[in-house]
PDB file of the backbone (N, CA, C, O) and the ligand in Angstrom, with CONECT records:
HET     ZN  A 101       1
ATOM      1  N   UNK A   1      14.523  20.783   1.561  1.00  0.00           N
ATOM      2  CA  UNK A   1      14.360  20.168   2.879  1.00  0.00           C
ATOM      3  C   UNK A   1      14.156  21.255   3.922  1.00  0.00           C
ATOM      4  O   UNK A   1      15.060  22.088   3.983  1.00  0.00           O
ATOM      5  N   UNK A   2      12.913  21.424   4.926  1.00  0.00           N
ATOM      6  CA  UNK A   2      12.788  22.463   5.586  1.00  0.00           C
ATOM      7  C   UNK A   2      12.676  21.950   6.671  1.00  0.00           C
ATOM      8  O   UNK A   2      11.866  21.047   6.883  1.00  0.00           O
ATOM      9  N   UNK A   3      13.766  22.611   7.897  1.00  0.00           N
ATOM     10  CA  UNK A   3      14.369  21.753   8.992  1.00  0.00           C
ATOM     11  C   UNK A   3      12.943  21.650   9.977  1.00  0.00           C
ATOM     12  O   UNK A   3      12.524  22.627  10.597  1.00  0.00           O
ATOM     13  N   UNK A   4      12.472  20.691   9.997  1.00  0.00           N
ATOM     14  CA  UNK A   4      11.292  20.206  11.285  1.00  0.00           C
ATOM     15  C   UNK A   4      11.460  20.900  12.664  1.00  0.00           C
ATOM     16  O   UNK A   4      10.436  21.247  13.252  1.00  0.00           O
ATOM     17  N   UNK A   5      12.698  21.133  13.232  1.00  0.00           N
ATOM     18  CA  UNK A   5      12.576  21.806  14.183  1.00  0.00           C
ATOM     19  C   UNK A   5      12.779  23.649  14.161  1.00  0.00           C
ATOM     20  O   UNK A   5      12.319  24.449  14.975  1.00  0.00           O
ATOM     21  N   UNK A   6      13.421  23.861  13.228  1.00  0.00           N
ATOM     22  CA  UNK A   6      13.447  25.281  13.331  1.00  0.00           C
ATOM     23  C   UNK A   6      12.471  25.827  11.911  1.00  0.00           C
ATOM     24  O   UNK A   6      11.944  26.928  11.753  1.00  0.00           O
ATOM     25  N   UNK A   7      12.465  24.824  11.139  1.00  0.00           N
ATOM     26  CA  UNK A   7      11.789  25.808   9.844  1.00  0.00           C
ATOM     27  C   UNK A   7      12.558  25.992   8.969  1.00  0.00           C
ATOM     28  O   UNK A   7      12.176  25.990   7.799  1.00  0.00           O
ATOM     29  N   UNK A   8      13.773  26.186   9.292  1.00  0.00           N
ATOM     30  CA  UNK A   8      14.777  26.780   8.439  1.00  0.00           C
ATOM     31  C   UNK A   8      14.743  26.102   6.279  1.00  0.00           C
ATOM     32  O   UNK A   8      14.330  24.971   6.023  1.00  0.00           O
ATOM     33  N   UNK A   9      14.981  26.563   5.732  1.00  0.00           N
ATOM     34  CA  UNK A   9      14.606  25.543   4.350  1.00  0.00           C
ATOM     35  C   UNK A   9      16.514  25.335   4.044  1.00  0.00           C
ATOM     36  O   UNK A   9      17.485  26.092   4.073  1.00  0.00           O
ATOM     37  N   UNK A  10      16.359  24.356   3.856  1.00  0.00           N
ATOM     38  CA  UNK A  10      17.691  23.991   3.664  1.00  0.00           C
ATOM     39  C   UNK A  10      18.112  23.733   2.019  1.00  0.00           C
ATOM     40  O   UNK A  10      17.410  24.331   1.203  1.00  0.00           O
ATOM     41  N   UNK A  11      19.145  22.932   1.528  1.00  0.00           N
ATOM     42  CA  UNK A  11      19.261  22.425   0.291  1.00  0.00           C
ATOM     43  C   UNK A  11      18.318  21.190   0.265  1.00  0.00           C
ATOM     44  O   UNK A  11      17.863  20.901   1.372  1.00  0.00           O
ATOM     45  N   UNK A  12      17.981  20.505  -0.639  1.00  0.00           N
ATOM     46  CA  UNK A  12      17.281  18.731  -0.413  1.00  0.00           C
ATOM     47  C   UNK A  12      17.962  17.962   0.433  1.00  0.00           C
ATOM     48  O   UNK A  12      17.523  17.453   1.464  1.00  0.00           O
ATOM     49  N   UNK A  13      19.185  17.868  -0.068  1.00  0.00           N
ATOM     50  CA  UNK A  13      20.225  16.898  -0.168  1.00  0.00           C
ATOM     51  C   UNK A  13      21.186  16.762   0.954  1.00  0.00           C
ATOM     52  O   UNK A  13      22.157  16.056   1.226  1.00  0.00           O
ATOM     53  N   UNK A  14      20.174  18.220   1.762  1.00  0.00           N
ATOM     54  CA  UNK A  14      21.030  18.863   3.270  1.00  0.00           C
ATOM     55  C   UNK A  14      21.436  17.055   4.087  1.00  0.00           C
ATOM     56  O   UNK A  14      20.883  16.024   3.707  1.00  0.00           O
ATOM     57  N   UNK A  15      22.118  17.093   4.815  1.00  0.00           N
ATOM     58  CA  UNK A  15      22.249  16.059   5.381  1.00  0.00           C
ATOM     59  C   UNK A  15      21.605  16.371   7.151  1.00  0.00           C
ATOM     60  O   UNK A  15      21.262  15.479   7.927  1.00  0.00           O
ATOM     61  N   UNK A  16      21.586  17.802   7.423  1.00  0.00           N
ATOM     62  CA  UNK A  16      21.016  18.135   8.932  1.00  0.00           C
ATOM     63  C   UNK A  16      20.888  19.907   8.436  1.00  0.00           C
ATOM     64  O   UNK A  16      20.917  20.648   7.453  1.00  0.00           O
ATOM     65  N   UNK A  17      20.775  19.895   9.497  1.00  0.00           N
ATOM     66  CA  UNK A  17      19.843  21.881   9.206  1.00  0.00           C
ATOM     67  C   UNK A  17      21.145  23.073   9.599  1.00  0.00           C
ATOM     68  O   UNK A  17      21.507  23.405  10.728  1.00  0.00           O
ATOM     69  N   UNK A  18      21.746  23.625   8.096  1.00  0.00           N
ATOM     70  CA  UNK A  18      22.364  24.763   8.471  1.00  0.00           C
ATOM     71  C   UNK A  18      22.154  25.706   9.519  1.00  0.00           C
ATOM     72  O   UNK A  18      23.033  26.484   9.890  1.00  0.00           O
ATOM     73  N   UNK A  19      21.203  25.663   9.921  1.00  0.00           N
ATOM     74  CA  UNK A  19      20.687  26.941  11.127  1.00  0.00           C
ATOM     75  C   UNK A  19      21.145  26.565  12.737  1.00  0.00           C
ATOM     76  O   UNK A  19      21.862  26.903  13.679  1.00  0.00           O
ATOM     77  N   UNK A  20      20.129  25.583  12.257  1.00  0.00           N
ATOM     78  CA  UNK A  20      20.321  24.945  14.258  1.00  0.00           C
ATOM     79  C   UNK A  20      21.043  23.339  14.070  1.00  0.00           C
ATOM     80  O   UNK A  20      21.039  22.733  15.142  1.00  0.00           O
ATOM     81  N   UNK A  21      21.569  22.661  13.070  1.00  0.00           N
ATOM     82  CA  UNK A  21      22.256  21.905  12.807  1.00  0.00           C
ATOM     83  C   UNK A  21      21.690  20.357  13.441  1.00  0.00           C
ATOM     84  O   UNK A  21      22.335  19.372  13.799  1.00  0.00           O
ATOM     85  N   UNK A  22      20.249  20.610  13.408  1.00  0.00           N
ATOM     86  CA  UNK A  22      19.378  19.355  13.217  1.00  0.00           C
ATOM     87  C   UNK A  22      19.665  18.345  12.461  1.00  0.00           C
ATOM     88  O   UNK A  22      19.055  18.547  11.411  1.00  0.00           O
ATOM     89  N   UNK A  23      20.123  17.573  12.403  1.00  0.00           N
ATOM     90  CA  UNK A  23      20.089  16.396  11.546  1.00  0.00           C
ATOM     91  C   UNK A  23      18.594  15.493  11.304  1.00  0.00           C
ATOM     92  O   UNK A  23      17.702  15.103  12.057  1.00  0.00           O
ATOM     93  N   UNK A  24      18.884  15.396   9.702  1.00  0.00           N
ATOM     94  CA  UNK A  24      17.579  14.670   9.186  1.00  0.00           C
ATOM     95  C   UNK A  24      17.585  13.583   9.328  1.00  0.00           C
ATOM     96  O   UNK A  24      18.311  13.021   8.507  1.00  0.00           O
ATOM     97  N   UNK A  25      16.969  12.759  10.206  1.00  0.00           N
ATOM     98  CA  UNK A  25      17.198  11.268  10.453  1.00  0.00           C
ATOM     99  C   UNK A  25      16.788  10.353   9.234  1.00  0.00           C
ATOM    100  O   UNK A  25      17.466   9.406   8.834  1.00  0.00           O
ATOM    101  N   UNK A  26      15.527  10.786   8.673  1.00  0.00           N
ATOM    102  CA  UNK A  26      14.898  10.427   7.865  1.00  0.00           C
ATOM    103  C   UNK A  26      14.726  10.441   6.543  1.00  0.00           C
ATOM    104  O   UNK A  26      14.422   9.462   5.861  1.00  0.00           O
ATOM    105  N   UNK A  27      14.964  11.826   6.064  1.00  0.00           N
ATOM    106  CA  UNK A  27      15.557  12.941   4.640  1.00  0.00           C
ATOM    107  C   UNK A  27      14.527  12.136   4.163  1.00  0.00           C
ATOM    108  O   UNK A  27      13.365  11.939   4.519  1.00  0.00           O
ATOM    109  N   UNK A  28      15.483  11.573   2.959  1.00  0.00           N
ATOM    110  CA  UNK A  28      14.292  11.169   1.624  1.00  0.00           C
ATOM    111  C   UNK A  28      13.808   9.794   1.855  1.00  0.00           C
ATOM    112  O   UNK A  28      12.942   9.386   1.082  1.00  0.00           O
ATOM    113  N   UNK A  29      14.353   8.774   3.080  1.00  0.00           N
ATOM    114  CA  UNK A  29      13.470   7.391   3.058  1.00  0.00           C
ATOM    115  C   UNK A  29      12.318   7.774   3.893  1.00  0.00           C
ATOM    116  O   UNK A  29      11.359   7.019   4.050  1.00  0.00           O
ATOM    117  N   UNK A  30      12.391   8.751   4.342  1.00  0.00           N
ATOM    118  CA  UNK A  30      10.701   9.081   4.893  1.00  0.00           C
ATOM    119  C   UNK A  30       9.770   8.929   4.103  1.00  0.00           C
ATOM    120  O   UNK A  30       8.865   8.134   4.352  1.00  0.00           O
ATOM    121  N   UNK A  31       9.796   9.487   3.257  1.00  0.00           N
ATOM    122  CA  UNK A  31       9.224   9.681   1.946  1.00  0.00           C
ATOM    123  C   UNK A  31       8.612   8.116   1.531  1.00  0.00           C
ATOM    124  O   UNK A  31       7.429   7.777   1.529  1.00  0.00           O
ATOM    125  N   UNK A  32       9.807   7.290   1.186  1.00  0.00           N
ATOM    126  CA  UNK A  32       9.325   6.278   0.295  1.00  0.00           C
ATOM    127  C   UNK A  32       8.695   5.074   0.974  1.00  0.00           C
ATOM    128  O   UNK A  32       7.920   4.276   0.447  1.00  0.00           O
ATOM    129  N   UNK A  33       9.140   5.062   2.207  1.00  0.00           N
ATOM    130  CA  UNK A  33       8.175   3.912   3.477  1.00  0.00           C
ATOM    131  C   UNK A  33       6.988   4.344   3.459  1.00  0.00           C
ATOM    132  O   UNK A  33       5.962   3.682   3.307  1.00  0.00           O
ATOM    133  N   UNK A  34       7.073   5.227   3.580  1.00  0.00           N
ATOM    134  CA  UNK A  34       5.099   6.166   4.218  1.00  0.00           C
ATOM    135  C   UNK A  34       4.373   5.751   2.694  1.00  0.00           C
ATOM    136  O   UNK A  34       3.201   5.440   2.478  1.00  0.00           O
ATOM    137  N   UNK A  35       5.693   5.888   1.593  1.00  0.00           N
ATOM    138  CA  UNK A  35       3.982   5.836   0.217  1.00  0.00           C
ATOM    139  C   UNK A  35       4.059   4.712   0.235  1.00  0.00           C
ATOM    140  O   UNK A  35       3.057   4.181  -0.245  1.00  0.00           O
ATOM    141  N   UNK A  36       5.226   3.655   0.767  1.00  0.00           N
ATOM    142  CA  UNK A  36       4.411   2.102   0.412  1.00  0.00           C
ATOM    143  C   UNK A  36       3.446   1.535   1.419  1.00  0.00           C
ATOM    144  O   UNK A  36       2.705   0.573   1.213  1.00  0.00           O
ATOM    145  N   UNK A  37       3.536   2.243   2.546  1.00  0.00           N
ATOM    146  CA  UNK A  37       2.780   1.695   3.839  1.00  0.00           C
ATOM    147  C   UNK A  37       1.339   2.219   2.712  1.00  0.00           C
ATOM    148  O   UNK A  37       0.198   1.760   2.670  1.00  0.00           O
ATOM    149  N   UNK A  38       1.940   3.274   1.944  1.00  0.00           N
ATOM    150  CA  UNK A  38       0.430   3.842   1.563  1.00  0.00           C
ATOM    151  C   UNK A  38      -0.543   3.319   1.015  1.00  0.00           C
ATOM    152  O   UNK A  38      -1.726   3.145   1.311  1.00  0.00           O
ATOM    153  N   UNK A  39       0.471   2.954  -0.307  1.00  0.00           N
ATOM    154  CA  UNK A  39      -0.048   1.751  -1.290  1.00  0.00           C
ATOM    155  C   UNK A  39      -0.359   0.370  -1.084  1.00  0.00           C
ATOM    156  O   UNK A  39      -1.194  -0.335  -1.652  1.00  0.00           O
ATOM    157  N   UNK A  40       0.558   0.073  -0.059  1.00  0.00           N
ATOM    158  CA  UNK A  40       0.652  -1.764  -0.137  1.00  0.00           C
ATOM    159  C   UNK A  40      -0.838  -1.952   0.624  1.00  0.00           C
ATOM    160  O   UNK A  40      -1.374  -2.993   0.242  1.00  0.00           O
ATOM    161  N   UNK A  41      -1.667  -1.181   1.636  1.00  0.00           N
ATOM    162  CA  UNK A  41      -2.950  -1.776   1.886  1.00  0.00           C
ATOM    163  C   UNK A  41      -4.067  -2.003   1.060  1.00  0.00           C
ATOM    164  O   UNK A  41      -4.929  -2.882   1.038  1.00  0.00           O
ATOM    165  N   UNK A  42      -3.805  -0.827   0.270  1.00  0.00           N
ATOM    166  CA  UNK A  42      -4.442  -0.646  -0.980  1.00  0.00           C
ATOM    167  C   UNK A  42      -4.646  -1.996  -1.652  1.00  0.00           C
ATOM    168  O   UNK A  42      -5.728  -2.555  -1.832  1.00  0.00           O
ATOM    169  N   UNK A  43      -3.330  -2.470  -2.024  1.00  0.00           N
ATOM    170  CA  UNK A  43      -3.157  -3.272  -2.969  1.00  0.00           C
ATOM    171  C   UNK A  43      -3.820  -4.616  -2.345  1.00  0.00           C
ATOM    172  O   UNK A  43      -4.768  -5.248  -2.810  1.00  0.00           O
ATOM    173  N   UNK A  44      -3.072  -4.888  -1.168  1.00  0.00           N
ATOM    174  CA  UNK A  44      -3.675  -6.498  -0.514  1.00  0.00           C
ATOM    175  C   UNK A  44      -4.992  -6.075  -0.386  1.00  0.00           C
ATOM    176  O   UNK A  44      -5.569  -6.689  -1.284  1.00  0.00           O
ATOM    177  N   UNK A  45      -6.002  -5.235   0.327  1.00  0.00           N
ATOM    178  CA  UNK A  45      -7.692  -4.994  -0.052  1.00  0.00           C
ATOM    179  C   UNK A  45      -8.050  -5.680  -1.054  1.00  0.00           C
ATOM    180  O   UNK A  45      -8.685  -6.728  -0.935  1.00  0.00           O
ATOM    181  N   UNK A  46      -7.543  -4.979  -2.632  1.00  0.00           N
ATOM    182  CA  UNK A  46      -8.073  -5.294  -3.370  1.00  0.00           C
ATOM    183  C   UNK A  46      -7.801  -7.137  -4.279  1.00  0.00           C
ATOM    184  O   UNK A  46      -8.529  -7.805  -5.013  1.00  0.00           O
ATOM    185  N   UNK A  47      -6.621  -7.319  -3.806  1.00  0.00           N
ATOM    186  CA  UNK A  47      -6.206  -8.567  -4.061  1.00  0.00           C
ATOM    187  C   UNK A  47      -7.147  -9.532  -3.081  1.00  0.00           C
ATOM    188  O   UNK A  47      -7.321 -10.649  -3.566  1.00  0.00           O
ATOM    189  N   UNK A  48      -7.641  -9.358  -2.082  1.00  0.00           N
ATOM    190  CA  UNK A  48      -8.177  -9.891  -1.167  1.00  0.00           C
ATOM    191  C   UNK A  48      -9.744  -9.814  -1.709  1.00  0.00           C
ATOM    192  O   UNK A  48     -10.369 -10.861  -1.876  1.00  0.00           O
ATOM    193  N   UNK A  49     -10.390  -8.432  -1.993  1.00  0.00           N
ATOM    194  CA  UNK A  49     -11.315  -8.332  -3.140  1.00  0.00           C
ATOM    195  C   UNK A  49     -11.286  -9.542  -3.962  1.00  0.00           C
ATOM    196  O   UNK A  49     -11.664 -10.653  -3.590  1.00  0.00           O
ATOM    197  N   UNK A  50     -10.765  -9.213  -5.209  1.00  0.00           N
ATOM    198  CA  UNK A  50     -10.176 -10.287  -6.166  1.00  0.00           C
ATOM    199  C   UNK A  50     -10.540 -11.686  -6.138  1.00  0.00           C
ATOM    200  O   UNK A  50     -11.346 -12.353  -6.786  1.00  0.00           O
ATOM    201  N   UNK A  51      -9.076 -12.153  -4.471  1.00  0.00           N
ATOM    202  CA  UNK A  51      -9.689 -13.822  -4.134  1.00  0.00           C
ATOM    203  C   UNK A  51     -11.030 -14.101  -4.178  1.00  0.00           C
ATOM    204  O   UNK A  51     -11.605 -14.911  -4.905  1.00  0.00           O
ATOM    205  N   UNK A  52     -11.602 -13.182  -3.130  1.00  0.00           N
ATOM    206  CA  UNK A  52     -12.988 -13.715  -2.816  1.00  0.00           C
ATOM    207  C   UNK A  52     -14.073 -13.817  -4.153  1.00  0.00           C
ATOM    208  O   UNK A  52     -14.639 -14.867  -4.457  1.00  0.00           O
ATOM    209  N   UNK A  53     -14.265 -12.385  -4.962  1.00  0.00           N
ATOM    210  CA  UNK A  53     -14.560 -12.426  -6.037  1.00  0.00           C
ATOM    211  C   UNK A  53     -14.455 -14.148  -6.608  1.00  0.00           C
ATOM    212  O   UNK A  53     -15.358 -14.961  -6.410  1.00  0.00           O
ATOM    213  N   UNK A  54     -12.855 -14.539  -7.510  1.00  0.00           N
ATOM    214  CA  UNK A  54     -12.591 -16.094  -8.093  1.00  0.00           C
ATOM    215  C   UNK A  54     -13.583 -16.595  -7.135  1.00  0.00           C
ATOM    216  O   UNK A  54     -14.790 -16.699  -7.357  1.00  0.00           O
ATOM    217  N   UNK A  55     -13.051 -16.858  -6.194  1.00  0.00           N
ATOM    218  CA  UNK A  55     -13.801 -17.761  -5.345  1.00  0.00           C
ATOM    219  C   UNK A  55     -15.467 -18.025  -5.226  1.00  0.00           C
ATOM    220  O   UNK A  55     -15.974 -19.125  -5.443  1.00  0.00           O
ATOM    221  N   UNK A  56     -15.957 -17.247  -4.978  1.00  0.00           N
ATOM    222  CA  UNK A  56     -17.453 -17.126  -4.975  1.00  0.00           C
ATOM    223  C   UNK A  56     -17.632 -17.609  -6.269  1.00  0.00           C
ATOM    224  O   UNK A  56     -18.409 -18.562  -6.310  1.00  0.00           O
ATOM    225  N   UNK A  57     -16.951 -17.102  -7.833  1.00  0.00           N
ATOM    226  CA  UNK A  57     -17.374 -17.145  -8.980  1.00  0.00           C
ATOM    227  C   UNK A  57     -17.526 -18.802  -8.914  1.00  0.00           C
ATOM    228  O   UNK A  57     -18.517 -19.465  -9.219  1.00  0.00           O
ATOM    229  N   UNK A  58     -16.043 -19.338  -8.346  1.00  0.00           N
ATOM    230  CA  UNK A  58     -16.486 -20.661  -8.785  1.00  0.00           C
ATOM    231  C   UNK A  58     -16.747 -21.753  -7.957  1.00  0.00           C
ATOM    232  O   UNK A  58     -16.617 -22.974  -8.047  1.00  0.00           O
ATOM    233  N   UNK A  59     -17.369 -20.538  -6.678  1.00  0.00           N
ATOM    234  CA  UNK A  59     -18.400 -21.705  -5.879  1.00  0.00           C
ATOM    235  C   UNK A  59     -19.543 -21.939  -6.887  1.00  0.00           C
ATOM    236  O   UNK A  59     -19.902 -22.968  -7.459  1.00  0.00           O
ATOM    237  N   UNK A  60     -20.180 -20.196  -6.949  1.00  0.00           N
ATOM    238  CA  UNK A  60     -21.633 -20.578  -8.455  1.00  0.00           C
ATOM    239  C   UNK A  60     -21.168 -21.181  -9.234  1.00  0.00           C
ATOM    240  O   UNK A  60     -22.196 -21.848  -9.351  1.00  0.00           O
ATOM    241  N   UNK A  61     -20.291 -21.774 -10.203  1.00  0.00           N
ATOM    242  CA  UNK A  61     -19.796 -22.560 -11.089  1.00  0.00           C
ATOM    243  C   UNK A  61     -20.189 -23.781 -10.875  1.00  0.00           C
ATOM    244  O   UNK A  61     -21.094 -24.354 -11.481  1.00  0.00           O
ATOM    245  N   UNK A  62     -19.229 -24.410  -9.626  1.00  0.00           N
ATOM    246  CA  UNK A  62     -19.445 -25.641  -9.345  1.00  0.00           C
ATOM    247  C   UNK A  62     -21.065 -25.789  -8.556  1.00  0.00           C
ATOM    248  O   UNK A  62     -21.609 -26.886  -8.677  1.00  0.00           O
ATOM    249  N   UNK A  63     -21.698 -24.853  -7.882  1.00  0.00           N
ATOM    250  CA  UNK A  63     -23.161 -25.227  -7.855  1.00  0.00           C
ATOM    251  C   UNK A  63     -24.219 -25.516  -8.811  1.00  0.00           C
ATOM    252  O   UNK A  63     -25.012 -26.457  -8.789  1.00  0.00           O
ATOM    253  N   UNK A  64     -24.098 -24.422  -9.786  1.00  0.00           N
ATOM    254  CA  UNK A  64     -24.586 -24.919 -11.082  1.00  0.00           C
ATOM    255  C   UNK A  64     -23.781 -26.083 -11.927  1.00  0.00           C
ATOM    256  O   UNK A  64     -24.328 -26.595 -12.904  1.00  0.00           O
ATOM    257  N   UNK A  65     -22.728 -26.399 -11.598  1.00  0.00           N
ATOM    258  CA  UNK A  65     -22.012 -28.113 -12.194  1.00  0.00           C
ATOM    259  C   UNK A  65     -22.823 -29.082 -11.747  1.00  0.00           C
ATOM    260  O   UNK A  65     -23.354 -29.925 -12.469  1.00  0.00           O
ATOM    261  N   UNK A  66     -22.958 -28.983 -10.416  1.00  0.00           N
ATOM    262  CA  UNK A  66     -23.803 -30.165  -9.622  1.00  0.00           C
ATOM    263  C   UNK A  66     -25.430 -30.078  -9.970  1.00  0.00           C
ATOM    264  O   UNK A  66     -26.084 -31.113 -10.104  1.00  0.00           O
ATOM    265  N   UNK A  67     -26.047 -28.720 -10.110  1.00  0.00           N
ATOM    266  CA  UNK A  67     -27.319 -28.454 -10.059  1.00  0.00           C
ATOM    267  C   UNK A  67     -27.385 -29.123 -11.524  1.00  0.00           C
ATOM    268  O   UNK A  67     -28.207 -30.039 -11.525  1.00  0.00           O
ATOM    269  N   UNK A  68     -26.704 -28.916 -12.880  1.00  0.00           N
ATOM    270  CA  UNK A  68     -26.863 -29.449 -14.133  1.00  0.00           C
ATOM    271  C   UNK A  68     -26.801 -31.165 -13.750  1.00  0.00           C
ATOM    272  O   UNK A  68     -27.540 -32.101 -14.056  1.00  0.00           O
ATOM    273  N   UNK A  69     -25.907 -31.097 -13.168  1.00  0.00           N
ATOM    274  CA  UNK A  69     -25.350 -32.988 -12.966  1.00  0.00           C
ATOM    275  C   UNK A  69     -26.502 -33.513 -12.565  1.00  0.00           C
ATOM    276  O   UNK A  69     -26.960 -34.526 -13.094  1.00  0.00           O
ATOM    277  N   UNK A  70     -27.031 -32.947 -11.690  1.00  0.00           N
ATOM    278  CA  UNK A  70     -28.243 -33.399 -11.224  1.00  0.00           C
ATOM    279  C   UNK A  70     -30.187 -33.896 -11.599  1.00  0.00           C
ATOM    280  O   UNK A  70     -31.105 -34.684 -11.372  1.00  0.00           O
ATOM    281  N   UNK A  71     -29.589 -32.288 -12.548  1.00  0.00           N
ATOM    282  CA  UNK A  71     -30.696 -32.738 -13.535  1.00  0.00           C
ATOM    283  C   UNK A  71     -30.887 -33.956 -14.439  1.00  0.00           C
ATOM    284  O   UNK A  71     -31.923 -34.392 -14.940  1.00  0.00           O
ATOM    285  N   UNK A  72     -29.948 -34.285 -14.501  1.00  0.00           N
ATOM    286  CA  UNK A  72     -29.425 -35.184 -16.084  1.00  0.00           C
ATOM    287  C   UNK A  72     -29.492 -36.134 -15.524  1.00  0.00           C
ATOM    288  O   UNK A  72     -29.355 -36.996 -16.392  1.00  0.00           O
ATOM    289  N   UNK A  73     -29.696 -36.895 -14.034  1.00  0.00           N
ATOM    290  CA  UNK A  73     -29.883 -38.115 -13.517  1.00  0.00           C
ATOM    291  C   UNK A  73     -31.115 -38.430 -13.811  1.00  0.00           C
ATOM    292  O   UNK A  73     -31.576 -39.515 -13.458  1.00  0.00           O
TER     293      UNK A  73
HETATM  294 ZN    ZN A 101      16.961  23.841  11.858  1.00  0.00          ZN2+
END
């Protein structure tokens, strides 16, 4: 852990900064918010991808359902 305001490198597990006695507000959940903010857009994009993808597939589905139905009258 290397203290943000002075630099100083601390232990990980420091709870605030031996030097200038900064406290880490954040330590290690900094870390794990920022990679899901990271990931989770990622993920809904492509899930959102995805829907539309099904969707379209089985608009053409059901257009060609009706376009066959149609023939056959
Ligand atoms: Zn410090």
């Amino acid at each position: 852990m290397i203290c943000p305001k002075c630099g100083y490198q601390n232990s990980d597990d420091a709870g605030q900064c031996s030097h200038c006695n900064y406290k880490f507000q954040f330590g290690h959940n900094f870390n794990d918010p920022g990679h899901m903010m990271f990931i989770s857009p990622g993920q809904s994009k492509k899930s959102k991808i995805a829907v539309m993808v099904f969707f379209s597939v089985m608009i053409v589905l059901l257009l060609l359902m009706i376009v066959s139905w149609l023939k056959s009258i």
